[in-house]
C-alpha positions as CSV (number, residue, x, y, z in Angstrom):
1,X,2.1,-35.0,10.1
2,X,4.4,-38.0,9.8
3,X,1.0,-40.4,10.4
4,X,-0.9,-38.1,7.9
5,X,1.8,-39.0,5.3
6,X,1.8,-42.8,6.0
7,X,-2.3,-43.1,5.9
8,X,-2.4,-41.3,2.7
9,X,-3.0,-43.6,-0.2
10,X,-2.8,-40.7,-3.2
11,X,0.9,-40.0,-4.3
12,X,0.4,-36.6,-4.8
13,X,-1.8,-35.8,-1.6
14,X,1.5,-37.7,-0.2
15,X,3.9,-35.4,-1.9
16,X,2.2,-32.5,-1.1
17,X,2.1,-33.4,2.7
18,X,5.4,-33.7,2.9
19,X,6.5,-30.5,1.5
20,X,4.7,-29.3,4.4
21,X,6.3,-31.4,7.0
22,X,9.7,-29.6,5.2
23,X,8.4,-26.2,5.2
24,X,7.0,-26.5,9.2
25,X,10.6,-28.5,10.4
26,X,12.6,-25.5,8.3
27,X,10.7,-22.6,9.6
28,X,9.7,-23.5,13.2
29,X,8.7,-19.8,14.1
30,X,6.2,-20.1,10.8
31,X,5.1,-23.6,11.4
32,X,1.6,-22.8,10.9
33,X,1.7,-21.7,7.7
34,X,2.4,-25.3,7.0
35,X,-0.6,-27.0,8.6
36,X,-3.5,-28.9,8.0
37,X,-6.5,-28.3,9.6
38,X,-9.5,-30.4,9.9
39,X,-13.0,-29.2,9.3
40,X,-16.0,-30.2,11.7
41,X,-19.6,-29.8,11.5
42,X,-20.8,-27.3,13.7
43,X,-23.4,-29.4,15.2
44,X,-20.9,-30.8,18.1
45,X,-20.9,-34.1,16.1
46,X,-17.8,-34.1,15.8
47,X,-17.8,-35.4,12.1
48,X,-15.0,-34.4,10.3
49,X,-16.3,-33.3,6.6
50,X,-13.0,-32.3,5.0
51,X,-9.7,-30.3,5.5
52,X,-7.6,-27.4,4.6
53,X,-4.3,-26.1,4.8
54,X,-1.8,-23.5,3.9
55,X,1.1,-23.8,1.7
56,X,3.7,-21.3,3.7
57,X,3.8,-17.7,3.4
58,X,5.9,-16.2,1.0
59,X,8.9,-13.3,1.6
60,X,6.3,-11.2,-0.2
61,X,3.3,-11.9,2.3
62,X,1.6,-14.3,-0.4
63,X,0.0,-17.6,0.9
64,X,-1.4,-20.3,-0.8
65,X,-4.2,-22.4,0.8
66,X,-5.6,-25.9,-0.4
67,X,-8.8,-28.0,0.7
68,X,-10.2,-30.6,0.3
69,X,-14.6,-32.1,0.9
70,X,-15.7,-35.5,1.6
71,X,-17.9,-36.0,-1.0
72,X,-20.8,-37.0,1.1
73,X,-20.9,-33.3,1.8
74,X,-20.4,-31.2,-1.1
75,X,-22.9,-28.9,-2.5
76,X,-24.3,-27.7,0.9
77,X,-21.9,-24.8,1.0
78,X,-19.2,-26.0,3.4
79,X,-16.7,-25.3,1.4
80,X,-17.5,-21.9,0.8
81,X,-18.0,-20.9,4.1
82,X,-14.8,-22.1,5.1
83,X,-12.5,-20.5,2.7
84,X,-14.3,-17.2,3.4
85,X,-13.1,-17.6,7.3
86,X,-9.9,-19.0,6.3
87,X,-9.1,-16.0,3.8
88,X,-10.5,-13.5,6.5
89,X,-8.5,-14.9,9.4
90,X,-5.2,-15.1,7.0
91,X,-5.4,-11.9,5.9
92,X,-6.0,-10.8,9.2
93,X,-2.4,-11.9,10.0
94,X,0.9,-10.0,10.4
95,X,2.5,-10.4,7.0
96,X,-0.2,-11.7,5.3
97,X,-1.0,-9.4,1.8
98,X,-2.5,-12.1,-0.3
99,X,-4.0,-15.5,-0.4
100,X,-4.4,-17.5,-3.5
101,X,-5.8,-20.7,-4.9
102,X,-5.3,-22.7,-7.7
103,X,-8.0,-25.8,-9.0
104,X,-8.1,-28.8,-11.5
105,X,-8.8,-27.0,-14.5
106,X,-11.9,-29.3,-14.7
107,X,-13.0,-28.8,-11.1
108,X,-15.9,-26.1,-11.4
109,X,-17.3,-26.7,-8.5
110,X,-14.2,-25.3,-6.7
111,X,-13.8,-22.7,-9.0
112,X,-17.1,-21.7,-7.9
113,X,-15.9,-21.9,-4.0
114,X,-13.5,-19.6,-5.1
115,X,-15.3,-17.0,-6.5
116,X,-18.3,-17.3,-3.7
117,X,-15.3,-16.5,-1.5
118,X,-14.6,-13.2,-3.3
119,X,-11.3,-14.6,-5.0
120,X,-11.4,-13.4,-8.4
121,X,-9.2,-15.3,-11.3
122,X,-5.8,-13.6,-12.0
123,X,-5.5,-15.2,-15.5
124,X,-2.4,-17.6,-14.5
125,X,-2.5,-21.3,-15.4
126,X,-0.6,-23.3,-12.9
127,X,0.6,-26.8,-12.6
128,X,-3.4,-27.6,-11.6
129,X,-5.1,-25.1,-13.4
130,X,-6.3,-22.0,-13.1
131,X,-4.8,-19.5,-10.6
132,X,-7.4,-17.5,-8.0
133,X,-6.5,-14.4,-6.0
134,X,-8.2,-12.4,-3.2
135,X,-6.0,-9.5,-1.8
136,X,-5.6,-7.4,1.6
137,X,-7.8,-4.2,0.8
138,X,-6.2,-1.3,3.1
């Protein structure tokens, strides 16, 4: 994680990357709720078209998740797929009630991910923008 930090160019990609090195170093035993995962093409190419992560898991079983497409391959419904197995696996986890989102207030096209995904908006503004939900249905 220290590496990721260092490549990084954008200060608040930075910023955010080390609020996750924090949250994995104080909570060992949740460390991967503080991860950044890459995504690959599922051709066996290898390529690596973009990333995610998750921004810890709250005392009330809410987690955050944040991604990120290289723009060479958005609009072919990468993104879309991928938060739907992300939100599926995370709420699939012990603890887990809730996963939300929040996008530029300009960025449609991720809005649009969001929705797609079955998050739905919860009518929050947050530091980004809007706030999107999608909730454990028992």
């Amino acid at each position: 994680m220290r590496l990721v930090i260092e490549k990084e160019s954008d200060l608040e990609m930075k910023q955010a990357y080390a609020e996750m090195l924090e949250g994995s170093l104080s909570n060992p035993d949740k460390r991967i709720w503080y991860a950044i995962w890459n995504m690959e093409l599922k051709d066996e190419s290898g390529i690596i078209v973009g990333d995610f992560c998750f921004k810890g898991l709250s005392d009330d079983g809410v987690i955050e998740i944040g991604y990120g497409l290289k723009e060479e391959y958005r609009h072919h419904g990468y993104m879309t797929e991928a938060v739907k197995v992300i939100t599926e696996w995370a709420l699939s986890q012990d603890g887990v009630k809730q996963v939300e989102a929040e996008t530029d207030a300009e960025n449609i096209a991720s809005q649009k991910v969001l929705l797609q995904s079955g998050f739905i908006s919860n009518g929050k503004m947050g530091e980004e923008g809007p706030r999107f939900v999608v909730s454990l249905k028992r």
